[in-house]
N, CA, C and O atoms as a DFTB+ gen file, in Angstrom:
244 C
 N C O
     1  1     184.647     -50.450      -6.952
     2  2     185.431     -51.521      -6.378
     3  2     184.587     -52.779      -6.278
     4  3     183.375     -52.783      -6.066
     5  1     185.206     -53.640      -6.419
     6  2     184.435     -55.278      -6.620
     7  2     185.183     -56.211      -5.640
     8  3     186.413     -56.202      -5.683
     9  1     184.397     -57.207      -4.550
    10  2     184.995     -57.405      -3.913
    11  2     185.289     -59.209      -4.172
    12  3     184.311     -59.828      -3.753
    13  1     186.094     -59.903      -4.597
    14  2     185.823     -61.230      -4.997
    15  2     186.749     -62.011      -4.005
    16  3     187.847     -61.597      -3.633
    17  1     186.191     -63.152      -3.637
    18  2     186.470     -64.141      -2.909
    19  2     186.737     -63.473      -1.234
    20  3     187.884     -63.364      -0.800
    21  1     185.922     -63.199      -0.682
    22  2     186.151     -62.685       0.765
    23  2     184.942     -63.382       1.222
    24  3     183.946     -63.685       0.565
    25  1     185.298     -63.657       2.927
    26  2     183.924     -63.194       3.903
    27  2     183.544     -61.837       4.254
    28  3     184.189     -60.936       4.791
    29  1     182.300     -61.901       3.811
    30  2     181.572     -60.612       3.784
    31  2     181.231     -60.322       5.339
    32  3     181.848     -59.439       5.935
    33  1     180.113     -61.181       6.056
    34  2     180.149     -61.303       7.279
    35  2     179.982     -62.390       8.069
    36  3     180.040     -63.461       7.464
    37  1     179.737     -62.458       9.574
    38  2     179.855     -63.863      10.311
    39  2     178.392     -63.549      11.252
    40  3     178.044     -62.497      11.788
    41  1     177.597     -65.104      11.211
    42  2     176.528     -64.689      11.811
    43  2     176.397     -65.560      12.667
    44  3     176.637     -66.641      12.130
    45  1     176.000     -65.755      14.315
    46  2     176.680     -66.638      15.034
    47  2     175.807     -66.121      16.330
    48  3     175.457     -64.999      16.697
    49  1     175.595     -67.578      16.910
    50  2     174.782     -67.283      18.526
    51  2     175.682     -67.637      19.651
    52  3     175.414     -67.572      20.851
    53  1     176.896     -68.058      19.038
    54  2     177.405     -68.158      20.411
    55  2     179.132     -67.070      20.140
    56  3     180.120     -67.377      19.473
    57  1     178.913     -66.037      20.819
    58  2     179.702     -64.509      20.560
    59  2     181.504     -65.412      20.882
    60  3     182.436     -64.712      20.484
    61  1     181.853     -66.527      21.398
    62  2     183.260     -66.777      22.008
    63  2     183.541     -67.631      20.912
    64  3     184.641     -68.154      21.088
    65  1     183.155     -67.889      20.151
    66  2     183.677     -68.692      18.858
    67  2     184.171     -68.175      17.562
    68  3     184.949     -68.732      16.788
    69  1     183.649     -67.127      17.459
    70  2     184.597     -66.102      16.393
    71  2     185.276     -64.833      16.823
    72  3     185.116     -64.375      17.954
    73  1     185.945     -64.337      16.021
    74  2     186.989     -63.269      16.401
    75  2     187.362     -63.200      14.643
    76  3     187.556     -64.160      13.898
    77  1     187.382     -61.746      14.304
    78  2     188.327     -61.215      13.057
    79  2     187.753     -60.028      12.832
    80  3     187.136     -59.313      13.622
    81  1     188.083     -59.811      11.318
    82  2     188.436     -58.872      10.834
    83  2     186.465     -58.641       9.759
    84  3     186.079     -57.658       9.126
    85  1     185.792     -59.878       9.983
    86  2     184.579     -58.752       9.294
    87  2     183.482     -59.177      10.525
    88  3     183.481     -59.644      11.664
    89  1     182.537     -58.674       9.465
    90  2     181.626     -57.893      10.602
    91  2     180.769     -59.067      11.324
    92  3     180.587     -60.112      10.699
    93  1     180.428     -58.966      12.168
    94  2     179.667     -60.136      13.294
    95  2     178.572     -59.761      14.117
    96  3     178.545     -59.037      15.113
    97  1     177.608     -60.428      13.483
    98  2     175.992     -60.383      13.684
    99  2     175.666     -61.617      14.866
   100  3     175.462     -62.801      14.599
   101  1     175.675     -61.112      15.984
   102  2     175.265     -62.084      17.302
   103  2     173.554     -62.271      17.554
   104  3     172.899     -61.249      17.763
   105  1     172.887     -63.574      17.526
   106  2     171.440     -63.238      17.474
   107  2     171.186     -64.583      18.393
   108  3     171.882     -65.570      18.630
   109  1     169.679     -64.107      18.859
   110  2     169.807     -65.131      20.384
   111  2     168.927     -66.295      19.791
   112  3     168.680     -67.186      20.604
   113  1     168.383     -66.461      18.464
   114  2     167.705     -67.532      18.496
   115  2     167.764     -68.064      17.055
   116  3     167.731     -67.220      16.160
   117  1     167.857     -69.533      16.682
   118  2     168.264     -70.022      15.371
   119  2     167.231     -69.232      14.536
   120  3     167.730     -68.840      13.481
   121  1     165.796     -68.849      14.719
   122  2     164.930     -68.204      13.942
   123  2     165.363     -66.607      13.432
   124  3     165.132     -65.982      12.398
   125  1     166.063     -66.302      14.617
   126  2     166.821     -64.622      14.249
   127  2     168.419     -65.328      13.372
   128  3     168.520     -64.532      12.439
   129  1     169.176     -65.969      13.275
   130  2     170.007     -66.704      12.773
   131  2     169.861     -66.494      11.390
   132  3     170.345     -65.792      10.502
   133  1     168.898     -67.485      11.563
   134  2     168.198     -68.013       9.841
   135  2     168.216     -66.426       9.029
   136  3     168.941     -65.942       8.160
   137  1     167.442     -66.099       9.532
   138  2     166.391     -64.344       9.101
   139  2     167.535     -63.604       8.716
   140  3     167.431     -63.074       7.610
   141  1     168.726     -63.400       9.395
   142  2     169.886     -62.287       9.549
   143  2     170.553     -62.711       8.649
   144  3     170.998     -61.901       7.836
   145  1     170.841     -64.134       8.504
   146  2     171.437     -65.006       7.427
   147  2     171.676     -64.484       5.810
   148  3     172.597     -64.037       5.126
   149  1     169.824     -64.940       5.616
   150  2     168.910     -64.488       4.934
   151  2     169.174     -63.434       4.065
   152  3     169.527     -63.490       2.887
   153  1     168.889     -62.110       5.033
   154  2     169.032     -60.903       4.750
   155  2     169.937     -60.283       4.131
   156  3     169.732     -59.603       3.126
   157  1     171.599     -60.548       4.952
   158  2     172.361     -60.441       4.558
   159  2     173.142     -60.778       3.267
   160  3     173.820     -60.007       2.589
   161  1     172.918     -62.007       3.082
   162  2     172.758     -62.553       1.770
   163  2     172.561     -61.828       0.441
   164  3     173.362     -61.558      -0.455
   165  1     170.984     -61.548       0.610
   166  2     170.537     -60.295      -0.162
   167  2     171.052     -59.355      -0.859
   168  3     171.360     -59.037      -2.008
   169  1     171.042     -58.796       0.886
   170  2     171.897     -57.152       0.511
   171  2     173.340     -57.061       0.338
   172  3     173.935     -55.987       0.241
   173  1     173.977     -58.390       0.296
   174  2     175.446     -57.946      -0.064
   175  2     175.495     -58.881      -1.117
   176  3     176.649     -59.046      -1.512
   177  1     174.532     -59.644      -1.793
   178  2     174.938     -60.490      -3.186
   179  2     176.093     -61.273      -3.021
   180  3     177.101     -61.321      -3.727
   181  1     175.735     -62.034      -1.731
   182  2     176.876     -63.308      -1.328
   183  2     175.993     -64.327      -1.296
   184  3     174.842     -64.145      -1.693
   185  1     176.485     -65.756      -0.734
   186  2     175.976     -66.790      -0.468
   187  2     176.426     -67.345       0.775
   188  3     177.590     -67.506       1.142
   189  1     175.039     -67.702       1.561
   190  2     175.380     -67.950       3.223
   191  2     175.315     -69.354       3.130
   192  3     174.467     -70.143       2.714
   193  1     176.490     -69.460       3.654
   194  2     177.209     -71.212       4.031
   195  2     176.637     -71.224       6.056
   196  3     176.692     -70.378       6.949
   197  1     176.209     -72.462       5.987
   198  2     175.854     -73.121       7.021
   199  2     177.129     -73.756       7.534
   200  3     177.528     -74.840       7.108
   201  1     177.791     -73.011       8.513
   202  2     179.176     -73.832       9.301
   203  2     178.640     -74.894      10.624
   204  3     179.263     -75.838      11.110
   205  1     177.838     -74.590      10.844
   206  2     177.265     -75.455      12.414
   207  2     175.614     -74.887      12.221
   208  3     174.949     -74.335      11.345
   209  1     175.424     -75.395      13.624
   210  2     173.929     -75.470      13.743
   211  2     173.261     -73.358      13.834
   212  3     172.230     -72.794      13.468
   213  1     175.071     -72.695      14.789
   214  2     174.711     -71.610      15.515
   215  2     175.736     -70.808      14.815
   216  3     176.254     -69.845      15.381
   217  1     176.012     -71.106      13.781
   218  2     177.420     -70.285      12.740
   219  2     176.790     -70.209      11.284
   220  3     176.371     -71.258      10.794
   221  1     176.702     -69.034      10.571
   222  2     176.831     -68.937       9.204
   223  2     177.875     -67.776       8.801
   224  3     178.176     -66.720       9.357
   225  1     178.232     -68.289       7.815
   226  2     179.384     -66.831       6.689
   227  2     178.703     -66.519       5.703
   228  3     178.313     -67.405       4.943
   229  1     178.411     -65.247       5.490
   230  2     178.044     -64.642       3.610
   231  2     179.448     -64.594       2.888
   232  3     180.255     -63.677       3.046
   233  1     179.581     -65.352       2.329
   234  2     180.609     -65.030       1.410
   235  2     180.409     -64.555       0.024
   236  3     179.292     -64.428      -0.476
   237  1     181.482     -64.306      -0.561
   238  2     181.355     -63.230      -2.163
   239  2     182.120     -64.500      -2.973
   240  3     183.344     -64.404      -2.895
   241  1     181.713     -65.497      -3.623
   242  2     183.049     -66.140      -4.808
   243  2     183.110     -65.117      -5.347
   244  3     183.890     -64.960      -6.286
């Protein structure tokens, strides 16, 4: 299965600003942010968009 055009996951320091359906990585400092970002990226062969200072998405085009 191939997954095209979705958010993969949501990575975010402040927990009352998102709500859905994928997965959500809460981290207490822009340096754990960045890193989780990062990572995720990686391991799911997406690309992490910068929404705000304390919000990123991995997404799949």
């Amino acid at each position: 299965m191939m997954l095209e055009k979705a958010i993969l996951a949501i990575i975010t320091m402040d927990k009352s600003k998102v709500d859905g359906g994928a997965p959500i990585f809460i981290c207490g400092t822009k340096k754990e942010l960045e890193l989780i970002a990062a990572s995720l990226e990686a391991i799911t062969d997406g690309i992490a968009h910068a929404l705000s200072d304390e919000l990123f998405i991995i997404v799949k085009h």
